[in-house]
C-alpha positions as CSV (number, residue, x, y, z in Angstrom):
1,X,-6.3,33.4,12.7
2,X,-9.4,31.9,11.9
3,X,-12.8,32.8,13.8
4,X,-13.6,29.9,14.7
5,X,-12.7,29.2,18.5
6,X,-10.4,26.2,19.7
7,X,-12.9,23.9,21.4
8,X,-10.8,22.0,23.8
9,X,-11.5,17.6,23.9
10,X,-11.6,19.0,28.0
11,X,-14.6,21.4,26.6
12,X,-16.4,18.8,24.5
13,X,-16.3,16.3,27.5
14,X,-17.7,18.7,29.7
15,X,-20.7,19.4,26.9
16,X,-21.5,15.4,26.4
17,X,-23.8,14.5,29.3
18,X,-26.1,17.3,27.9
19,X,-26.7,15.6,25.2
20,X,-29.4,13.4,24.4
21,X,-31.1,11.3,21.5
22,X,-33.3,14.5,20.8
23,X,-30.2,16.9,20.8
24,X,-28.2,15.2,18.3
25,X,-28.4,18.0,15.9
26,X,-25.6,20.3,17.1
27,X,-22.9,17.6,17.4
28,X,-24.3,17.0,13.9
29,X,-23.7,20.5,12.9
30,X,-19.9,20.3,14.5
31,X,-19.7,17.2,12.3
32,X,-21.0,19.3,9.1
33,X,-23.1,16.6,7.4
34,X,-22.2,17.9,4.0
35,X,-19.7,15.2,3.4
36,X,-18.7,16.5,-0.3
37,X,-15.3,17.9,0.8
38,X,-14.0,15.6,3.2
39,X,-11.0,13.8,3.0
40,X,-11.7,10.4,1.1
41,X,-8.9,7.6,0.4
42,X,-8.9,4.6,-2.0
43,X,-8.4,0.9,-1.3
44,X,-5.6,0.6,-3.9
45,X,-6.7,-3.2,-4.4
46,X,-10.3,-1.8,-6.1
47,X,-10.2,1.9,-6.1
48,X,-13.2,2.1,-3.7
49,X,-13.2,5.6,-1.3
50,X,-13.4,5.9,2.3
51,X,-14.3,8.8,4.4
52,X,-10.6,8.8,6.2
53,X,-11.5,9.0,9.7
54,X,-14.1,5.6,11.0
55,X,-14.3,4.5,14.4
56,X,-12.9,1.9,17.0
57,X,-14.9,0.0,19.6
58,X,-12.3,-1.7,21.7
59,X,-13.3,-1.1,25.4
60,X,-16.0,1.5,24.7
61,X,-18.6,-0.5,23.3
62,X,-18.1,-3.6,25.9
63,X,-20.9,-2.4,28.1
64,X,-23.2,-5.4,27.8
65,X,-26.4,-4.9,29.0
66,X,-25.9,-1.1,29.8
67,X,-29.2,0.1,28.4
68,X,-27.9,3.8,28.7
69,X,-24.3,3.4,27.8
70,X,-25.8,1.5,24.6
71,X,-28.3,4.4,24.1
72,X,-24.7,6.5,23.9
73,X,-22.8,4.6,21.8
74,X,-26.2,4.7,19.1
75,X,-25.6,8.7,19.1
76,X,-21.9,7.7,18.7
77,X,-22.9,5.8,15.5
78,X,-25.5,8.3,14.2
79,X,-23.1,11.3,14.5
80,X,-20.4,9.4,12.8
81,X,-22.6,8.8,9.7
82,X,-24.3,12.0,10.1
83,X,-20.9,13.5,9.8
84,X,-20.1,11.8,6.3
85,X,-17.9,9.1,8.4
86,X,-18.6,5.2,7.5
87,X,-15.8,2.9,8.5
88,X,-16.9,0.7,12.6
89,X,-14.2,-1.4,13.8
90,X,-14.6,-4.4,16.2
91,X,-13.8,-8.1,17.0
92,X,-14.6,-11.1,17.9
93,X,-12.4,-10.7,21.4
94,X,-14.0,-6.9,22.4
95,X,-15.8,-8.8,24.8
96,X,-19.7,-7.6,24.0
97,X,-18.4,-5.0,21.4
98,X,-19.6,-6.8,18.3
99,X,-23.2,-8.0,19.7
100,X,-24.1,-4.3,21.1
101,X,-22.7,-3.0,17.6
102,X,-24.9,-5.2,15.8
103,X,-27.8,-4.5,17.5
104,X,-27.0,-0.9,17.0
105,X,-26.8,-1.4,13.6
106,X,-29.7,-3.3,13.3
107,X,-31.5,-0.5,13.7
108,X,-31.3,0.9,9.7
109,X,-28.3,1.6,9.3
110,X,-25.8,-1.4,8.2
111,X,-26.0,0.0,4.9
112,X,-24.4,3.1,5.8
113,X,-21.4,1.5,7.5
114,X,-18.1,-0.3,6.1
115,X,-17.9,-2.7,8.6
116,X,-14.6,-4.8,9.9
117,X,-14.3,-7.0,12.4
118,X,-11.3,-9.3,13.2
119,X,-11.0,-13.4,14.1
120,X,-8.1,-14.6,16.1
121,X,-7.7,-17.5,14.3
122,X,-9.1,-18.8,10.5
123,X,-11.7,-20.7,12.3
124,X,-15.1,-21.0,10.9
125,X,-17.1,-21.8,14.6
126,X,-15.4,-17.6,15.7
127,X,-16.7,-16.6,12.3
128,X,-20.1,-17.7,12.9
129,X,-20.2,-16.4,16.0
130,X,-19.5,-12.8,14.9
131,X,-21.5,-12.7,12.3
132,X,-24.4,-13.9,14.5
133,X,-23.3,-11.3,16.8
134,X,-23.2,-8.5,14.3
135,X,-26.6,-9.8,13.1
136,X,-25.0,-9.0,9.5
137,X,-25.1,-11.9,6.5
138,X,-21.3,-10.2,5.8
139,X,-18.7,-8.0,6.6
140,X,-17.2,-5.3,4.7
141,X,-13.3,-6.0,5.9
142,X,-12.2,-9.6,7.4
143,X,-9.2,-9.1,9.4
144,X,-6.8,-11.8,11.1
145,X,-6.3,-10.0,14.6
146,X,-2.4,-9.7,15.5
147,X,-0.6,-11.7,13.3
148,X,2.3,-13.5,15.0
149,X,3.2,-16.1,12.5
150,X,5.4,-14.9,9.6
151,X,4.2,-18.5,8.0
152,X,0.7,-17.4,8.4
153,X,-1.4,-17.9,5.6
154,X,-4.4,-16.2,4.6
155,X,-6.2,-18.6,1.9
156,X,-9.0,-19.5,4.3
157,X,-10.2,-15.9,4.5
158,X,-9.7,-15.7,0.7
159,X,-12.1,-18.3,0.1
160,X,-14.8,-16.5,2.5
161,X,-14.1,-13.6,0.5
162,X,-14.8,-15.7,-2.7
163,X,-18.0,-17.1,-0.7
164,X,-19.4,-13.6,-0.3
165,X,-19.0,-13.2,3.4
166,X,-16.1,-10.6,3.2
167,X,-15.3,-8.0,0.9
168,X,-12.2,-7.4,2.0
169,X,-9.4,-10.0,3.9
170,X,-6.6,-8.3,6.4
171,X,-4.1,-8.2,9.2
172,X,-3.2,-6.3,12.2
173,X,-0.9,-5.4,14.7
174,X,-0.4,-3.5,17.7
175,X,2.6,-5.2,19.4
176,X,5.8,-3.7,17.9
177,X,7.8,-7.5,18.7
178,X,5.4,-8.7,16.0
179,X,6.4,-6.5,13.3
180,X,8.9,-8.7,11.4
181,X,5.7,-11.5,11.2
182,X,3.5,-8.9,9.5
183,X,6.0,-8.0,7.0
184,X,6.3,-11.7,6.2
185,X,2.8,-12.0,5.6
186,X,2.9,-8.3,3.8
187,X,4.9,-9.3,1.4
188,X,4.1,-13.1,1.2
189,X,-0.2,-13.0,1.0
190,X,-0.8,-8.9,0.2
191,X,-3.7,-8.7,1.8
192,X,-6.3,-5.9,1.0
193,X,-6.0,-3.9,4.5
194,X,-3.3,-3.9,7.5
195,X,-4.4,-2.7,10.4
196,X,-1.3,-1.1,12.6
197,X,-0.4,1.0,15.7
198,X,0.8,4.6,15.1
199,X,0.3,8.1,16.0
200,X,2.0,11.0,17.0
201,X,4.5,10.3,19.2
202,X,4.4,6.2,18.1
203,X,6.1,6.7,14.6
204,X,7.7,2.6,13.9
205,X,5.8,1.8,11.3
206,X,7.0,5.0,9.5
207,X,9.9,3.6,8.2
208,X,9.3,-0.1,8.4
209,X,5.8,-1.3,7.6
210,X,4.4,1.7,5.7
211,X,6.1,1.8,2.7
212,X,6.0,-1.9,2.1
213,X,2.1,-1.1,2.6
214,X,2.2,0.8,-0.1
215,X,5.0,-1.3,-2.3
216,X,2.3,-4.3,-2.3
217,X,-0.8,-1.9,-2.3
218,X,-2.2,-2.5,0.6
219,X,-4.5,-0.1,2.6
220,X,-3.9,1.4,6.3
221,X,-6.2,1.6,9.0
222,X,-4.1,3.0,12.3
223,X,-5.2,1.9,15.7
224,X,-4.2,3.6,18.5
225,X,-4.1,7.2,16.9
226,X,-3.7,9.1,20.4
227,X,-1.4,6.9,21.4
228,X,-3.4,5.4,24.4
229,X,-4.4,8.5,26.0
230,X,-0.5,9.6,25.9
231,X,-0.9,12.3,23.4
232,X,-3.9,14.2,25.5
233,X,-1.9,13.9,28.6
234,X,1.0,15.2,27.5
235,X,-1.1,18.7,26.3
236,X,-3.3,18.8,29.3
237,X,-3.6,22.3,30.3
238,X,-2.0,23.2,26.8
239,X,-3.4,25.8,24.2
240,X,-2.9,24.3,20.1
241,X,-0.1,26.2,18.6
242,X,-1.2,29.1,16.3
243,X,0.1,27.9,13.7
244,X,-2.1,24.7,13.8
245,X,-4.8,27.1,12.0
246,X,-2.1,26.3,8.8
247,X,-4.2,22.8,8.4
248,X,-7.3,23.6,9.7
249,X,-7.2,21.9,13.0
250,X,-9.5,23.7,15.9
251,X,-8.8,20.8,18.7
252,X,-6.1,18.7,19.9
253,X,-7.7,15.6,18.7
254,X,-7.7,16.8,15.3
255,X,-4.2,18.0,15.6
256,X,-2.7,14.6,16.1
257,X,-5.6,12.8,13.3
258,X,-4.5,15.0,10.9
259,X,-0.8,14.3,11.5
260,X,-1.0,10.6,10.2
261,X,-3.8,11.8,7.7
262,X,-1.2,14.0,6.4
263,X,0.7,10.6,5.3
264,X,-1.0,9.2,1.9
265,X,-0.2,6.1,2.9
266,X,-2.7,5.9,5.2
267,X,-6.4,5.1,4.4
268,X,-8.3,6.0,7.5
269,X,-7.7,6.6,11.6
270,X,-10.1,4.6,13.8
271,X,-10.2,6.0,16.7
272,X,-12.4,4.7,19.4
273,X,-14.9,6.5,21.6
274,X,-17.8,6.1,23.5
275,X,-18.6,9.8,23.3
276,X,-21.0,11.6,20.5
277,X,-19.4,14.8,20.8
278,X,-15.8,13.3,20.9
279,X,-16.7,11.8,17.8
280,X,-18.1,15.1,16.2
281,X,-14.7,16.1,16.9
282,X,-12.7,13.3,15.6
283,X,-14.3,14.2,12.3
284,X,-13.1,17.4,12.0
285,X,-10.1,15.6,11.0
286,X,-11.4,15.2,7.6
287,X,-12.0,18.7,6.5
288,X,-10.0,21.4,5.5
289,X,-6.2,21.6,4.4
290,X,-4.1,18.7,6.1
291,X,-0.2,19.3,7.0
292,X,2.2,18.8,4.4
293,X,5.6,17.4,5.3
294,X,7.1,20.3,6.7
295,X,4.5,21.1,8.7
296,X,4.4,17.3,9.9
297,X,7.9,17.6,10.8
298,X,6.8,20.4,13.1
299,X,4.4,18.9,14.6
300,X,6.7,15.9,15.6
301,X,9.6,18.4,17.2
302,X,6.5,20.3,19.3
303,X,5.3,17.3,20.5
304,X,9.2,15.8,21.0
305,X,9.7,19.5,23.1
306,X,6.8,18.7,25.6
C-alpha cells in the first residue's frame, strides 16, 4: 500500500471554495510542479511532446461576465501550468469560452499554453472571430469541430496553417453516427490531431477509429474522458480498488485518465473543469506507472461489475 491517502474527487470538491488566488500553492504542491517525470506524448506528424493530460472548457468556462467564476477558472489555468500541464481546449461555439480564455491568457501566459480551438465550418469571418476572441495572432491546433461529411476537405485550414495562423489542422467527433465520416476524412486528408469521445465505460473508438489514428499518424486528444459524469456516478460512495496503487492512481479521477493514458495511441485527455483543485487532481494522471494491458482489462470488468 502506498502512504499516501486516497483523496476522494467528493474530498477535493469539498476543499475548493477555500481556496483562493493567494492559496494556490497547495493545489500546486498536489500538482508537483516538477514536470521532469510526467507522462509526455509526441505528435507523430513532427515529434513535438505534450504533457498528456490538458484541459477542456466546454460549459465551464461559459460564464461571461462572472467576475468571480472568471477569477476561478484563472487558478484553473495557473494550476494546470503550475502542474507541468500545457494543452487548453475551446471553440468557437462554447458560447463565451474562447473570449474569457483569452482574456485569461492575456494575462502572461499564452506562451505557456498549446492552444486549440475548433471552427464549425472553413470559414474565414468564424476564424477571425476567435482569434479576436482569444486575443492570440495564432493557435497552436486548428480543428474542424464534428466532422459529418466523409467528402470533407481540409485544404483551407492547410493553407492557414501555411499562412502561420495554425500550427497544427484537425478534426473531431463526439457523436458515434458520425464515425464512418471521420474515418473518410482519416484516411483521405490525415490530418495532424483527431479529437474523439472515449473513456472508460465509452470504448468505440477502441477498435474502429484508434488504430487507423495511428495507421496514418495522427495524434489523439479524447473528449469526454469521464464519460459525462457517468463514470463518478457510478463509484459514488465507492472506495478505489487496492490494487489501483499497481499504477499509481490515489483518486477516481485519475483511475479512469490513466486507463486511456494507458493506450499509446493516445496523445493527451482533456478533461474540462472549472475547479483548481479538480484540476490538481486531473494531473496526477500524469505521474507515476500507468496500467499495462492486463491491468486495463481489469479495470474495464470492475467498472463492467458495477
Amino acid at each position: 500500500m502506498t502512504d499516501h491517502p486516497v483523496i476522494s474527487r467528493r474530498r477535493l470538491l469539498a476543499l475548493a471554495p477555500r481556496v483562493g488566488a493567494s492559496s494556490l500553492l497547495p493545489l500546486r504542491a498536489f500538482a508537483q510542479t516538477d514536470a521532469g517525470d510526467i507522462v509526455l506524448r509526441a505528435i507523430p506528424s513532427s515529434g513535438e511532446r505534450l504533457p498528456a493530460v490538458g484541459l477542456g472548457t466546454a460549459a465551464v468556462f461559459d460564464v461571461n461576465g462572472d467576475s468571480a467564476k472568471r477569477a476561478t477558472l484563472g487558478q484553473v489555468v495557473q494550476t494546470l501550468i503550475a502542474g507541468g500541464g500545457r494543452i487548453i481546449d475551446t471553440a468557437s461555439a462554447y458560447g463565451s469560452a474562447e473570449s474569457v480564455l483569452g482574456e485569461l491568457l492575456a494575462a502572461g501566459v499564452r506562451a505557456k499554453v498549446f492552444l486549440a480551438t475548433k471552427l464549425v465550418a472553413p470559414d474565414a469571418a468564424e476564424l477571425k472571430r476567435s482569434l479576436e476572441r482569444l486575443r492570440a495572432d495564432y493557435v497552436d491546433l486548428l480543428q474542424l469541430h464534428n466532422v459529418r461529411d466523409s467528402d470533407q476537405s481540409l485544404a483551407q485550414f492547410r493553407d492557414w496553417k501555411a499562412q502561420g495562423i495554425c500550427r497544427y489542422v484537425g478534426i473531431t467527433s463526439t457523436f458515434h453516427r458520425d464515425f464512418a465520416a471521420v474515418e473518410a476524412v482519416l484516411r483521405r486528408e490525415k490530418p495532424d490531431f483527431v479529437q474523439l469521445d472515449y473513456s472508460l465505460d465509452n470504448r468505440e473508438v477502441e477498435e474502429r477509429l484508434l488504430p487507423l489514428a495511428a495507421q496514418t499518424q495522427v495524434a489523439v486528444l479524447t473528449a469526454l474522458p469521464f464519460g459525462r459524469g457517468r463514470l463518478f456516478r457510478a463509484v459514488r460512495g465507492k472506495e478505489l480498488p487496492e490494487w489501483a496503487n499497481e499504477f499509481a492512481a490515489r483518486t477516481w479521477a485519475q483511475f479512469f485518465l490513466k486507463f486511456l493514458l494507458g493506450d499509446a495511441r493516445v496523445t493527451a485527455v482533456i478533461p474540462g473543469t472549472a475547479d483548481p483543485a479538480h484540476m490538481a487532481d486531473n494531473l496526477g494522471a500524469v505521474r507515476g506507472r500507468l496500467p499495462d494491458a492486463a491491468l486495463r482489462q481489469r479495470m474495464v470488468r470492475f467498472v463492467q461489475n458495477l
